[in-house]
Structures are given as structure tokens and as C-alpha cells.
N, C-alpha and C positions, 0 to 999 in steps of 0.2 A: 368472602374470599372465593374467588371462581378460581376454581381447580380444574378446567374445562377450556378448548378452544372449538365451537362451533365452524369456524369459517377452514382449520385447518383439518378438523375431517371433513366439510363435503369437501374440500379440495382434495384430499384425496380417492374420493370417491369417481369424482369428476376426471380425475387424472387418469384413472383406472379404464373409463368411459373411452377417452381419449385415445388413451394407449394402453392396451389391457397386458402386455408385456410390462407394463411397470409394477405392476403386482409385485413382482418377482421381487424389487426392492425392499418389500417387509422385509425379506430375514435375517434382509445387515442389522434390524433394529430388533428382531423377535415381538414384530408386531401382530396380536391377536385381535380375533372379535374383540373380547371384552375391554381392552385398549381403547375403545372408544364411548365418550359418557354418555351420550344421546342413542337409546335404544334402537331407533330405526335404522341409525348406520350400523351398528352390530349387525343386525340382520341383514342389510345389502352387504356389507364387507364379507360376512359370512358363507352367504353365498355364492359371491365371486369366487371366492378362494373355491368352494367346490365347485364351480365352474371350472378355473384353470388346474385343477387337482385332473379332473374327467378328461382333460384335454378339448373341451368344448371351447370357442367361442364369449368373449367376455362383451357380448354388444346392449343397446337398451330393448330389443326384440325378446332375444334369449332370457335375458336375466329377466324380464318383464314376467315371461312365461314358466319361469323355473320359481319366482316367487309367487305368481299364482298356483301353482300347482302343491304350492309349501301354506296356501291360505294367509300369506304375510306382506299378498298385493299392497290389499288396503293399509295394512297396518302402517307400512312404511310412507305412506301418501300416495300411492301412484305413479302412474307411467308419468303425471304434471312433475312431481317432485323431482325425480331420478332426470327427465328428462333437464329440469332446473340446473342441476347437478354440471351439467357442463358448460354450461355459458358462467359458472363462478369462478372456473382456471381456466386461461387461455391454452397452458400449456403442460406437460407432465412431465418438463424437465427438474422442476423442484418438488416431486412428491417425495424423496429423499426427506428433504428440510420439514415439508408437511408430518413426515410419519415420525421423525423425531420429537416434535413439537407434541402430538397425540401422545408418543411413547412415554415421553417424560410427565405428563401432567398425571396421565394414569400412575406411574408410581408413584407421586407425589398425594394422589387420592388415597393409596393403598397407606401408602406412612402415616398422613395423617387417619385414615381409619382404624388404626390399627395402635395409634397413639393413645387413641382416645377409650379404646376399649380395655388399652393396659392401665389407661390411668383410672378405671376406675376400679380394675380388680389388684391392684399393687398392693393394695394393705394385704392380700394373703397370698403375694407373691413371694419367694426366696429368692437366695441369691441363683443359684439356680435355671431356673424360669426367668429372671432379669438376663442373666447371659444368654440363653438361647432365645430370649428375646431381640436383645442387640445382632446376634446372630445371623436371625434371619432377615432384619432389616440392614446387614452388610450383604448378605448375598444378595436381598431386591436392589442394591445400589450395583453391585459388581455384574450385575444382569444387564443392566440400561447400555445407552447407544453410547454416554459420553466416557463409557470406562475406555471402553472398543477406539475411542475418536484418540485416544494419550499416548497410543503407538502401533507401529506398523510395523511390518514383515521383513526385516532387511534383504530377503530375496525378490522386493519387489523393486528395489531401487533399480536407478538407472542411471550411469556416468555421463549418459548423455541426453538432453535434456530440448524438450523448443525455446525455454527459458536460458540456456545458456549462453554466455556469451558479456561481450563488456559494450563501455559506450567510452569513443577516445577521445582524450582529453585535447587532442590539435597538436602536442606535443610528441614528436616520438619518442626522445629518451624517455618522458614519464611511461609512456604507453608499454613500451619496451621491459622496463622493470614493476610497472603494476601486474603485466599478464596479459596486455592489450586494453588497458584502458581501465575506467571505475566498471570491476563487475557487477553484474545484476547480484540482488541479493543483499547488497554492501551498506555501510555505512562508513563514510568518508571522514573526518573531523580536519580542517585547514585552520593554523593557529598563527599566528603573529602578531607584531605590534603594529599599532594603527599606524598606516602610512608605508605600509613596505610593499602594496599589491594586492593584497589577497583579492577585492569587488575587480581590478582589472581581470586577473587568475581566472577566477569564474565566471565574469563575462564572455571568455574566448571559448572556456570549457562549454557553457552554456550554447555559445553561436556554433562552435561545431558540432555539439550534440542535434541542434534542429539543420543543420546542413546533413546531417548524416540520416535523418527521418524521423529521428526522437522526439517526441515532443517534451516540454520543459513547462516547471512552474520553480514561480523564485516568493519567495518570501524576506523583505527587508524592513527592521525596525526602526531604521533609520532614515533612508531616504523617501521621500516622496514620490509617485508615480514618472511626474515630470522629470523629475532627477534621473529616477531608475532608467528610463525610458532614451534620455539624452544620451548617456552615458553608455548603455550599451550599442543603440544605433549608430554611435562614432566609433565603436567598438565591431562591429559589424559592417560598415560602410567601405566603399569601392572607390578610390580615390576622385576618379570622376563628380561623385558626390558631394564631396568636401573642399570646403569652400574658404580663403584665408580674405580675414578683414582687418581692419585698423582701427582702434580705438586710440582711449588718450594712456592707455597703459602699452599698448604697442601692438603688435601683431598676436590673431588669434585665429583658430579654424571652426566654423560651424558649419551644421550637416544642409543643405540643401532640402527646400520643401519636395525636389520629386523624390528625393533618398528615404527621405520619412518617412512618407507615404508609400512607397514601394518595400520599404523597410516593414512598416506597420500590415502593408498585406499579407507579405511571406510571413508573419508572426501569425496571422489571423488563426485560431482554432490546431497552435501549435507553441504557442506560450501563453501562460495565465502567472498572473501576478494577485499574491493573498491581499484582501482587503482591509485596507485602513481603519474601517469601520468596525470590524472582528476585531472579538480581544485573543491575543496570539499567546492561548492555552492548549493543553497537549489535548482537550476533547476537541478544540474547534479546529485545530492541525489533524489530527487524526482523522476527523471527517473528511476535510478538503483533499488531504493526500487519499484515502481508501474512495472518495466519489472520482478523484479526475485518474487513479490509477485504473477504474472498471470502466466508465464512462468515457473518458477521451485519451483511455489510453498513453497517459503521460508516463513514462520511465525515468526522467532525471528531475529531482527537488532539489533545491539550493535554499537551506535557511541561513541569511544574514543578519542578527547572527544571536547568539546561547543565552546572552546577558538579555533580551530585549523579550523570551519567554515569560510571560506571566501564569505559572503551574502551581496547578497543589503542592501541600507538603508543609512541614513545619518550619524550616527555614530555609536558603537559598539553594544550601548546596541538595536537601532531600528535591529541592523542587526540579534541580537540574537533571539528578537521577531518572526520577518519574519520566522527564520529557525524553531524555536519551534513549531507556530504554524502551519508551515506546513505539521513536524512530527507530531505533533497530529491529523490534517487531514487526513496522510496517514494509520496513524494507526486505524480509527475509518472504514476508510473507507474500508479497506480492509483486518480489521478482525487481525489485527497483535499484536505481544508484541517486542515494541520498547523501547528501554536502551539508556537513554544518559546521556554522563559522564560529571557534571562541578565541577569543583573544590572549593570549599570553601573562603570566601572572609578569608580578614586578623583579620578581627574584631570579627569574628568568637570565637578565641584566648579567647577573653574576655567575652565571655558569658558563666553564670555559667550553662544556661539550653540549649541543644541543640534545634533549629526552622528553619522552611524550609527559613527563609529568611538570612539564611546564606550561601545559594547558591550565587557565583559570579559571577555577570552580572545581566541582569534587573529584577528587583522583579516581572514582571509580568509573570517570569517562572515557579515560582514551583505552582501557578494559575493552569497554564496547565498540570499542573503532574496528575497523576491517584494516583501514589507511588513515596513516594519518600525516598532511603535511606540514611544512613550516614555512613561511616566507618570510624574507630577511633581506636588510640593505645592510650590508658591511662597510666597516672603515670608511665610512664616507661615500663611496663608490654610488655611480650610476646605474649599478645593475642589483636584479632583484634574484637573488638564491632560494631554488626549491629545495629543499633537502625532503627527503623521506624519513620519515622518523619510525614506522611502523606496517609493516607490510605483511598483511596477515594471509595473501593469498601464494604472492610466491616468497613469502620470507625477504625478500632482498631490502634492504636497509641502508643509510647511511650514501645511498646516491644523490648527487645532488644536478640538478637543471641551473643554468647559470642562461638569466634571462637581458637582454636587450629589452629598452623601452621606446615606443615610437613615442610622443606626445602629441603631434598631429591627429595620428590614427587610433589613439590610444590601443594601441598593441605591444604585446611584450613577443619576441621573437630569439630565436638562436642564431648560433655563424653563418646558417646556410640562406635565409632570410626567407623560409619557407611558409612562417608563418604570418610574418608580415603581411606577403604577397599572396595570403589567402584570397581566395576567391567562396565566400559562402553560398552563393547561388541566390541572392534575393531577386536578383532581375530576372524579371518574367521571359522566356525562352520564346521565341516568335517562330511559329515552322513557315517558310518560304509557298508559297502556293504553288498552283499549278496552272501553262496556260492552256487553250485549247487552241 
């Protein structure tokens, strides 16, 4: 058992090198010499510290000279070694996370030493000495960095935030009673019965979020790429693009190769679609949403949809739990607006009033919802009803969006025909030149 990370102190030794102002960082963690297990960093660390205690200079000259003069040159390897020291961090932005990583292992040395020496004098231990045993190894836990990490200062908060803000759905009425749109931070849950909208619904949400600069990733268990792919570019398309043809079933519209492909470029490195290949668990989601939220900066997720999750757990409904509230984790934590799709139970049918507890699978779902909607065809009717079931940012409730449906364009729109006649910006913008 190594109770020990070599590579995370010389990083911060290297980091120190770097930028000798990050010193300073130890004492969020009450990081000491002996915090570290390899003797020769004790002594460089050591001496830093008394370098920036003196107000001196933290560079490889000085501190070369302050340990020769201490006869602990050699001991620690050398101007070779220290000089080594900086080419192992590129940068001293995460000697934070390094001095953590050191902080923790050294307690974990002390516990276990400390196990071991009571376990062998316990036969003439009391109860006594057992309690001020446990004692002290609650104070070396209530010591560490992760007690400090469980909460913050409430005067440090701030109402206003770079993270704030929503992403809108193309719809004004929803946008209007959301709060301007799905907030960051959120988890969304959209429930109905198969065939009333909902992949049209987040199709449009989806195309307006990358018309507005968001970028998007959609996850579907059901459909295949090709599918996914058709169905939103018709859904995304500028009528110019769309094109009607005749079979032996009658007339039909499909997208034009320059729309695809113009379609396909505006997507380029602004929507990603989860792989087929992935089994669609809350570890292999949880990765893809925390890499493309730091790495390509995507803001809006769409999983289609709850039932198609394969999660731990004992049975369906623990496993649905686990995955829920993991998206709601990820989404608080990294600032997102996350959509996921379940479908409505069957009992549903029979309620005269629509409630969020007619989402299928465990009732402790729509709990964790921020928003949560419903789409519905009524009475027969041609049009597709949003209702708001759950509005946890400004309360407002029981609105409902009464949708128009293109089938050409596959678009759902209101009276004003605003949305229809979106224009989402896939056509590349030409600037006019200039003569001489």
C-alpha cells in the first residue's frame, strides 16, 4: 500500500519554482514540511517557506545557495535535481489540487501509523485512552482540506454571477415563464406519450441553442445517427433547401445535398451526438457530459430518453434514481441546462388534471427536476400542448404553449408564425469585397 504520491510533490515543488507566489496556497490546506514523504522535498519545501517567511526571492540561484549554506545542497540531489523540478509541471495553476493530494495522503500515513501502534498496545488500553484515541484521530480528520471543501462563507456569495443566465428555448411564451429560457445550473425533465412531440420540441430547442452560440450534445436510445441527423436538419432547414418529391405513396419533402452539408458544417465542433458503441451508464455519461462541458465548452444536453439508461442499482427504479441524480450534479456543478426525456406512466390516461407524478419510473424524479414539461395532443386535435408542470425557478405553473405543426419543415410554431419562419443562421455569411 503506497501511502505516498512522488509526482504530486515535485509538482509542487516545481510549481513553487515557477511561480513562487503560489507558496502562499499551502495554508488553505495547512500544508507542512513533514506533509511530504520523500525526505529531500521536506528540505527543499522547507526552505522555501523560509525564503518567503524572509521576504527573499523563491528562484533555483537563491534557494541553490540557501541550501548550500544549510549543507543540504547535496543531500537533496543538486542544482541537476531542483533544476529537474520544473520541466515535471508546465504550470502552477493546479498546485492547489497537488497540495491537496500531498495533504491527504500524509494524514492517511499518520492514521494508519498510529492504528498500528494502538493495535498493539490495546490489551492495556482503557476505555479512556480508546476515547482520547478516537479523539485525536477526529481532530486529524476535522484538520484536512476536505472538511474546509463541505462549505463556504455565505458573505462570500454573489447574486451575480458570469455563469448566469438561461439558454431560450425559440419559444417566447415558455421563455417568458421559465425566467428566459432553461437556466444554467438546471435540470429539465419533458414527459409524454409517444407521438405527441417531445424529439420535434427539442429539436427546435436544440437548433436555437447553437443559433444563439451554445453548443449542444444530444444523446438518443433510440434513434440511429442517420435518423437523428435527418430529422433535425429538416428541422433546422431554410425552405430554399427543401425539396418536395413524389413517390408511389404521394408527395414528400427531403433536404437537399447543399443543406446537409451546409447544415453539417454549422454543426462542426458545436454539436456532438453520444456513441452507439458506449453503453449509456451514469459513469460513461458522466464522463462525456464533465469532458465536452471543460473541453468544448457545450452548455445544453438532451438525453432521449430515462428508460434507454443502463445504471447501477438493484432494480429499475434505484437505477433511475442513481442516473437522475447524477445529472442534476453535473448540471449544478458545471453551470449547464440539461433535458431528459421519460415518458409518462399509463395511469396517466386517467387523470383529469395533468402532475409531475405522472412521469414513469420512481416518483423521486420530478423531486430533482428544476422544470418540468408535458406534451400532449388533445381530443384528437392537430396541435401539440406544452403545459408546465413544475417551475422551480420562478414558480409559475399550469401555463400552457399551444403549438402549430409544420410537417414539411418539421416545425411546431405559434399564431405569430415566428418560429416557423426562423432563420437559424446555417448559411455561411459572404462579406462583399472591395474594388480598387
Amino acid at each position: 500500500m503506497e501511502l505516498y504520491n512522488i509526482e504530486a510533490e515535485q509538482s509542487i515543488l516545481g510549481a513553487i519554482l515557477i511561480e513562487p507566489q503560489s507558496i502562499t496556497e499551502g495554508s488553505q490546506v495547512n500544508l507542512s514540511a513533514s506533509d511530504f514523504y520523500i525526505e529531500k522535498h521536506q528540505i527543499i519545501y522547507n526552505c522555501m517557506k523560509k525564503l518567503y517567511s524572509s521576504n527573499f526571492e523563491i528562484d533555483l540561484v537563491i534557494l541553490s545557495s540557501e541550501l548550500r549554506n544549510d549543507n543540504t545542497l547535496d543531500a537533496v540531489g543538486g542544482v541537476a535535481y531542483m533544476s529537474s523540478l520544473i520541466t515535471i509541471v508546465p504550470t502552477a495553476s493546479n498546485i492547489l489540487y497537488y497540495m491537496k493530494i500531498v495533504k491527504t495522503l500524509a494524514m492517511k500515513r499518520y492514521i494508519h501509523n498510529e492504528l498500528l501502534q494502538t493495535g498493539s498496545n490495546i490489551q492495556s488500553m482503557d476505555t479512556n485512552d480508546l476515547i482520547n484515541f478516537t479523539d485525536e484521530l477526529k481532530s486529524m480528520l476535522l484538520e484536512s482540506s476536505h472538511v474546509e471543501d463541505l462549505f463556504i462563507d455565505a458573505s462570500t456569495i454573489s447574486l451575480k454571477t458570469e455563469n448566469a443566465g438561461a439558454i431560450e428555448t425559440g419559444f417566447k411564451n415558455l421563455d417568458n415563464v421559465t425566467g428566459g429560457g432553461l437556466n444554467f445550473g438546471t435540470l429539465t425533465i419533458i414527459t409524454g406519450e409517444p407521438g405527441s412531440g417531445k424529439s420535434t420540441f427539442l429539436n427546435q430547442i436544440l437548433a436555437n441553442a447553437l443559433s444563439l452560440g451554445f453548443n449542444g450534445f444530444l444523446y438518443s436510445g433510440e434513434l440511429t445517427y442517420q435518423m437523428l441527423m435527418e430529422w433535425f436538419c429538416k428541422t433546422v432547414a431554410n425552405p430554399k433547401h427543401l425539396i418536395t418529391c413524389t413517390n408511389n405513396f404521394g408527395k414528400y419533402v427531403k433536404l437537399s445535398d447543399e443543406g446537409f452539408e451546409m447544415i453539417s458544417n454549422w454543426t462542426k465542433d458545436k454539436l456532438f451526438i453520444y456513441s452507439k458503441e458506449a453503453k449509456a451508464d451514469e459513469t460513461n455519461l458522466a464522463n462525456v457530459i464533465e469532458y465536452l462541458a471543460i473541453k468544448k465548452n457545450v452548455k445544453l444536453f438532451i438525453l432521449d430518453n430515462l428508460m434507454t439508461l443502463e445504471c447501477s442499482g438493484s432494480d429499475k427504479y434505484e437505477k433511475q434514481i442513481i442516473a437522475v441524480k447524477a445529472l442534476k450534479n453535473l448540471a449544478k456543478k458545471y453551470n449547464l441546462a440539461l433535458i431528459l426525456v421519460a415518458h409518462s406512466n399509463k395511469s396517466s390516461l386517467l387523470n383529469r388534471e395533468s402532475h409531475v407524478f405522472e412521469i414513469s419510473g420512481a416518483s423521486e424524479i420530478p423531486n430533482l427536476a428544476d422544470y418540468v414539461f408535458k406534451t400532449s395532443r388533445e381530443d384528437g386535435e392537430p396541435l401539440t400542448h406544452v403545459l408546465v408542470l413544475k417551475n422551480r425557478i420562478t414558480g409559475i405553473i399550469k401555463k400552457r404553449a399551444i403549438l402549430k405543426f409544420d410537417s414539411n419543415r418539421k416545425r411546431f410554431f405559434t399564431k405569430d408564425d415566428t418560429e416557423l419562419n426562423k432563420d437559424f443562421g446555417y448559411e455561411p455569411q459572404y462579406e462583399q469585397g472591395s474594388f480598387c
